[in-house]
N, C-alpha and C positions, 0 to 999 in steps of 0.2 A: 485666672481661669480655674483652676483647680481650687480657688474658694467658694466657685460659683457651685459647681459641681458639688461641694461637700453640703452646703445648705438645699440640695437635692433630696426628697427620700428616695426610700428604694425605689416605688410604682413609678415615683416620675423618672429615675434616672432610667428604668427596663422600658417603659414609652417610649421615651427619647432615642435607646438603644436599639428599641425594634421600627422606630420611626426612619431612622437614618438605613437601617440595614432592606428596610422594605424601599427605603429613594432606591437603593444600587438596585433591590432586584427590579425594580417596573424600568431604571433605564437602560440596565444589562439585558435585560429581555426584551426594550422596547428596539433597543439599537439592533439587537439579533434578529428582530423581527422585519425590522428596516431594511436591513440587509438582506435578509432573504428572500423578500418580497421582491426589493428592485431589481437582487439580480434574478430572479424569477422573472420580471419583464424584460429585459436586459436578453439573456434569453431565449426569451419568447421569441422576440423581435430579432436576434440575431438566427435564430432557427426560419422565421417566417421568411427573410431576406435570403438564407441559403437557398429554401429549397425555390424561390424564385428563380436562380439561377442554375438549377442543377438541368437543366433539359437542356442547357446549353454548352453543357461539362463537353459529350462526347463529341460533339461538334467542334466545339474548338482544338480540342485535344488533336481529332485525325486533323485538323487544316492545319494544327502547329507542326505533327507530326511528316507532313507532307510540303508544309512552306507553301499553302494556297492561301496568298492574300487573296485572291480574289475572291474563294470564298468569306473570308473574313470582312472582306469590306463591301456585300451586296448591302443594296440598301435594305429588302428585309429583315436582315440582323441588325440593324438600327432603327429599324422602327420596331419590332419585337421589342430588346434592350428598352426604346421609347417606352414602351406601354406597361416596364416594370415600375409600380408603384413607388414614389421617391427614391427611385437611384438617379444619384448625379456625377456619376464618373465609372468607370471602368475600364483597365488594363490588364490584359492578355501578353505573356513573356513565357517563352519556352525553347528549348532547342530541338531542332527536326532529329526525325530518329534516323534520316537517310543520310544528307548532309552535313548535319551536327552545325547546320545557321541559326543562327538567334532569329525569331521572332517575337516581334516587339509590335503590338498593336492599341492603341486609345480611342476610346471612345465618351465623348458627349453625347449621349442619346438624346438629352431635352433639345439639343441643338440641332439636333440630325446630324453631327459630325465623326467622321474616322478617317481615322490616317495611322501611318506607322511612325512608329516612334525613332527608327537605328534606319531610317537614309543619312547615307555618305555623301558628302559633296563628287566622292570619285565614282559613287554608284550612277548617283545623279548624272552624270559626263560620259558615262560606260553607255548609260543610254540614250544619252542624245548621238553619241558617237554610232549605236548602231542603227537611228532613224537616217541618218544622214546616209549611211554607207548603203542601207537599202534604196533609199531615195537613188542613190547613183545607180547602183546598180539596176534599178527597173530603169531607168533612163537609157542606157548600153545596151539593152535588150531589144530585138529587131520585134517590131511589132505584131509582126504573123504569126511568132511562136506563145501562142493564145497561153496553151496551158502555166509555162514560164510566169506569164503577166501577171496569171491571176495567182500564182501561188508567192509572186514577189508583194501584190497588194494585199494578200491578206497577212501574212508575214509585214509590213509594212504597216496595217491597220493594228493589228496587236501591238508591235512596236510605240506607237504615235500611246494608244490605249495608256500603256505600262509608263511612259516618258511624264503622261500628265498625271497621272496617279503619282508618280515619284514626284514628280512638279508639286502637287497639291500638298502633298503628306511633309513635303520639305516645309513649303510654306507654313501651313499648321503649325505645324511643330516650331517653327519661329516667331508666330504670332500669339498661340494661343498659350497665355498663361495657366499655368495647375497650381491649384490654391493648395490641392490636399498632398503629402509625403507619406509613403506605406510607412505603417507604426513597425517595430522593430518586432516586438514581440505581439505575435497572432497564434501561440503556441495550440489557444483554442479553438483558433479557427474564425477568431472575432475579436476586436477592440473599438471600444466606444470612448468616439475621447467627448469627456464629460463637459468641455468647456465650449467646443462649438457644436455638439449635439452631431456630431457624424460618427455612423457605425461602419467601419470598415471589418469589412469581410475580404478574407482568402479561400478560398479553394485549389488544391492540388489539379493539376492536369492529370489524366490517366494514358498519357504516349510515354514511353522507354525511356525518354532521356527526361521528363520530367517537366515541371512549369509550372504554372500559377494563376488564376483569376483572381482581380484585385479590385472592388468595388466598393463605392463609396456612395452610403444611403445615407439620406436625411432623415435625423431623428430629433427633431426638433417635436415629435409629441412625446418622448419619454419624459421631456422639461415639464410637461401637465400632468400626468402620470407619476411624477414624482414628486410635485408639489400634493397631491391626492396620498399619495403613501403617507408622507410629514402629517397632516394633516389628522388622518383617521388614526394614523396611529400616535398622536398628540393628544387628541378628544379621550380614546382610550385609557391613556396613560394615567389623563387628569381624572378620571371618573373612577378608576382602580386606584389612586392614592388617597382618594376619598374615603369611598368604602373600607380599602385598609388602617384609613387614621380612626375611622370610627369604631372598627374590630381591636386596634391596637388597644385602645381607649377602654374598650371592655374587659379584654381577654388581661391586662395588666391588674385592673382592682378586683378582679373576681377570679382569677383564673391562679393568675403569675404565683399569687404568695404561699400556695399550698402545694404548687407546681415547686418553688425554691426550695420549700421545706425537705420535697423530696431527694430533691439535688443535693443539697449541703448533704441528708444522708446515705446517698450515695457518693458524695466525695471525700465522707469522711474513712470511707476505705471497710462500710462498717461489715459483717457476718452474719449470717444466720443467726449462729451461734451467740453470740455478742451482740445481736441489735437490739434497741431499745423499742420501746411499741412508740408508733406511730398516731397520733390524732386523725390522719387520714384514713386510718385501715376500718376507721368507724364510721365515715362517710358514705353514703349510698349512690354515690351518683359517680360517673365516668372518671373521679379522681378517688374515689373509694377503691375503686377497679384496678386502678393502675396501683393503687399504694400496694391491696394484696397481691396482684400479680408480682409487684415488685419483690414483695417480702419471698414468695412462690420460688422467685428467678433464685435470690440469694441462698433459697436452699439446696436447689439445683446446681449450683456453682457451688458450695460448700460441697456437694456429693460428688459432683464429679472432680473438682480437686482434688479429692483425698483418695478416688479411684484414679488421676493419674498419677500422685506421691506414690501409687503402690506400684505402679510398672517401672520396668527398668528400663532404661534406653542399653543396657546391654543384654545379649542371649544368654543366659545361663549355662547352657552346655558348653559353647564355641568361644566364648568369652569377647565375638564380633558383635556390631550395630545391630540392635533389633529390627525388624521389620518397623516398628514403630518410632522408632529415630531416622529410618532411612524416608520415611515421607516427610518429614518435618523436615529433612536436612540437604534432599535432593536438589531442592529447585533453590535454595541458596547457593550452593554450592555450585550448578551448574551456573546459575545466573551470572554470577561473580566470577568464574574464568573465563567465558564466552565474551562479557565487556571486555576482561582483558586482554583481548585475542586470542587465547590458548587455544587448542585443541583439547575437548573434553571427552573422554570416553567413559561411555557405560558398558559394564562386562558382569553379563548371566555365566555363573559357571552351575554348571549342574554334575555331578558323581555320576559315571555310568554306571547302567546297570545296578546303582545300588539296592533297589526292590531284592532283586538276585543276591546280592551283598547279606543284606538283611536274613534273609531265607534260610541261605546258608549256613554265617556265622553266628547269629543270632541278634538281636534288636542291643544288647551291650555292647558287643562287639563293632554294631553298626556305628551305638554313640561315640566309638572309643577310634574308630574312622573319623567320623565328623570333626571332632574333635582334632584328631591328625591334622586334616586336610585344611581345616580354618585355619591353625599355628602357622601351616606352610604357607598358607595364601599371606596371611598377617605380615609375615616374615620377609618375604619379599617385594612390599610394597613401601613405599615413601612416607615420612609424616604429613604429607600433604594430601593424600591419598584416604580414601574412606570405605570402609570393608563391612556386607552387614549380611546376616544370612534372611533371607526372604522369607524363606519358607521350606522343610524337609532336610532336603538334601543339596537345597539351590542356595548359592549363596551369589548377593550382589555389589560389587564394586565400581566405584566412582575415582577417576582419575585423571589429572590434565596436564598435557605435557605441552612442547614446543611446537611439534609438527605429530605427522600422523605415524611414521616411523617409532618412533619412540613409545606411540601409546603400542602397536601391531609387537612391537619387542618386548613390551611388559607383561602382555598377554600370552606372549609366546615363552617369556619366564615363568610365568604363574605355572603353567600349562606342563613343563619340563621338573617342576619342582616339586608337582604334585605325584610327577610318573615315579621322578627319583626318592620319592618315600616307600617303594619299594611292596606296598601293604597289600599282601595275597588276596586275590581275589580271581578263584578258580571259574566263577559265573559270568567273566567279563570277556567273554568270546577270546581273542588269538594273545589278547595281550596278557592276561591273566595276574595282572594286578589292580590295582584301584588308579582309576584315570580319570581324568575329568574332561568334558566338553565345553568352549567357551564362546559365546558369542558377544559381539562384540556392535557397539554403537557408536559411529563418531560423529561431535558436532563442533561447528564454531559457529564464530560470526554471521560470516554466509548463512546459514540452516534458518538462523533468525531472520534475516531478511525477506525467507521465503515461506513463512511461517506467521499469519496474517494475528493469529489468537495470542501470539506473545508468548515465554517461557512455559507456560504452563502447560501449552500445548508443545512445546519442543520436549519437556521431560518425558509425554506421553509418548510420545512421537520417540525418543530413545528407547524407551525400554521395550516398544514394541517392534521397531527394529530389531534390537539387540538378544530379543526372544525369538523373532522370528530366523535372524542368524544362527542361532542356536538347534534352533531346528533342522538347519541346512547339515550343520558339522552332524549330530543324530543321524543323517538320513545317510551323511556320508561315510561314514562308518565307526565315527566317535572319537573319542580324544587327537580332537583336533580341535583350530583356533579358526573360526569366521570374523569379517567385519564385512560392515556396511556403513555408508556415510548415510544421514536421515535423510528422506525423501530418494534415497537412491535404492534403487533394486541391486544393481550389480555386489556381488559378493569375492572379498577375497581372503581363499582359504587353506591356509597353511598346514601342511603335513606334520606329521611327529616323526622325527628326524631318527632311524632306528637304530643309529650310535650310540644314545643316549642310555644310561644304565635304569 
């Protein structure tokens, strides 16, 4: 094989290669298309069958509710049922909201048949036992007492009613065979078993204790319907391989080898600087275009490399994460402890008052704070831990522990460490040294779960928490420690402990 292959040139082996790559996408998309079509009818037809039934929801629901077979088994609700377009079975099960009795009812509508499904042989005997007891008892009763007579033969006629209906519904149910068994899984509300062409539908009950409509329509036209899908989208398929073989055909001996040239000099890793001129940069036509564009691109990449060689990923002042490492660094970092289950917190610390700071002691004095206050934050964080100043006065830290305790305790050292640098600061309202305010973001697992956009949106999703906590500790009177867990409002916010020196 690999002899065959070598005695290939290049045009024909990029033909062959975009021949084979163009089969996967026409069946990769033919099959996707397949599928979304059928279950598009699929559907349909399970949607069109639901709402057949739905005028019938609350109806059955109050009779389940109430345990009135009688209303469940007038003959108008069987011939209704009859007149729904191909259903051929349906069963009704639920328990009364009074009672807590099962009802259990079938129907055959093509047949005009119902009956219940849960007669007892002891139910069955309960009532013949009280046709009979009735029977005696009008029979003991002296004839002149009219009203007695008539209230024992109607009591008596109900009885005899309710006897042959349990009579009937026995028999049924031991004559009439059920071809079809409810599918297990109807999670949608619908299952279509593909092999006898029956779409079984569910419906919830809407009484208290709950039940089910379970019907069973003949889909034996989705079998046309989907022999018509194969079909248009086969005809398709072959008339787009076509046309592709005859594009490939072209685009390979006139296109591909000026296209390749450009390739190899882009994979040869080449420079601005360093690149050699191109025979396409002389061309006039849409590969002219790209070769200058290309050459364009590599200058553009040559300049902005050597504009980011010149930044640092560390602050110069504070000697923490730039602002410019902390975007690059965030979302890895959060990413990779949240897989790992950790609890990840993000913490805005901002310098109170330092405007006032500034004002005071002067803009050196303020550097020579900053500078303080990074070494102390630095200092008491973990190597696994990441410290970077945002911006001013604000500095942000990235940090993942076990549980939420442990991040709330870290913050709550940071926060103690900065008081205990002791650094005068007469503009900073009661406390009158240099404090800081920290608010605080937590995320894990969970956070992701409810976070539809993926990490990207959880980083955002932190630091605007974690800002907006920060704003809480400001409002509340400053150096102190907030958290909030992401998507959560609830804050909590710890005091600064005034033992501390």
């Amino acid at each position: 094989m690999s002899t065959v292959f070598k005695r290939l040139s290049i045009n024909q082996m990029l033909f062959m290669s975009h021949l084979c790559l163009v089969l996967l996408v026409i069946a990769g998309l033919s099959i996707t298309r397949y599928e979304s079509e059928w279950q598009r009818q699929v559907d349909y037809s399970a949607a069109f069958a639901n709402q057949a039934l739905q005028s019938q929801v609350h109806f059955f629901s109050t009779s389940v509710a109430g345990v009135n077979y009688a209303n469940l088994t007038i003959p108008s609700i069987v011939e209704h049922l009859a007149s729904v377009n191909d259903l051929q079975f349906i069963e009704v099960k639920g328990i009364s909201d009074y009672s807590a009795q099962e009802v259990h009812i079938r129907y055959l509508p093509a047949y005009g048949k119902v009956w219940r499904a849960n007669v007892t042989p002891q139910e069955l005997q309960s009532s013949r036992d009280r046709v009979a007891s009735l029977q005696a008892m009008l029979k003991s009763v002296e004839t002149h007492n009219t009203l007695k007579v008539r209230k024992l033969n109607y009591l008596l006629l109900n009885a005899r009613a309710e006897y042959r209906s349990l009579l009937k519904s026995s028999d049924l149910a031991q004559s009439e065979v059920i071809e079809w068994s409810k599918p297990l899984d109807t999670n949608q509300g619908f299952f279509l078993d593909e092999q006898r062409y029956l779409l079984n539908i569910e419906i919830p009950l809407r009484n208290q204790n709950g039940g089910y409509i379970w019907a069973v329509f003949d889909a034996s036209k989705l079998a046309a319907i989907k022999k018509n899908i194969i079909r248009e989208i086969g005809f398709e398929a072959i008339v787009a391989l076509l046309l592709v073989i005859c594009i490939a055909y072209w685009v390979t001996y006139f296109i591909v080898a000026p296209l390749k040239n450009l390739a190899v000099s882009m994979n040869s890793g080449a420079r601005y600087k360093t690149m050699k001129e191109l025979d396409e940069l002389h061309r006039e036509d849409e590969i002219g275009q790209l070769a200058r564009a290309y050459k364009g691109l590599l200058m553009k990449i040559d300049q902005q490399l050597d504009s980011l060689r010149a930044k640092s990923d560390a602050d110069l002042l504070t000697g923490l994460g730039s602002r410019y490492k902390y975007s690059r660094t965030a979302l890895p970092y959060i990413q990779q402890n949240v897989l790992r289950g950790k609890y990840v917190g993000l913490l805005i610390c901002d310098i109170d008052n330092f405007k006032a700071y500034n004002d005071l002691y002067g803009h050196m004095a303020g550097d020579d704070a900053l500078a303080n206050v990074a070494g102390q934050l630095q200092q008491r964080l973990t190597n696994v831990d990441m410290a970077f100043r945002y911006g001013g006065e604000e500095f942000v830290i990235l940090c993942a522990r076990h549980d939420r305790e442990e991040l709330e305790r870290t913050s709550e050292l940071l926060r103690r460490a900065v008081e205990q640098l002791a650094i005068d600061h007469v503009g900073n309202g009661d406390y009158g040294k240099v404090t800081v305010s920290i608010g605080g973001a937590l995320a894990q697992r969970d956070s992701l779960h409810r976070c539809d956009a993926g990490f990207e949106e959880l980083v955002e999703s932190l630091f605007s928490t974690a800002d907006r906590t920060l704003y809480e500790c400001k409002r509340a009177g400053r150096n102190r420690v907030a958290w909030a867990s992401v998507f959560t409002t609830k804050l909590a916010l710890y005091e600064k402990e005034s033992s501390l020196v």
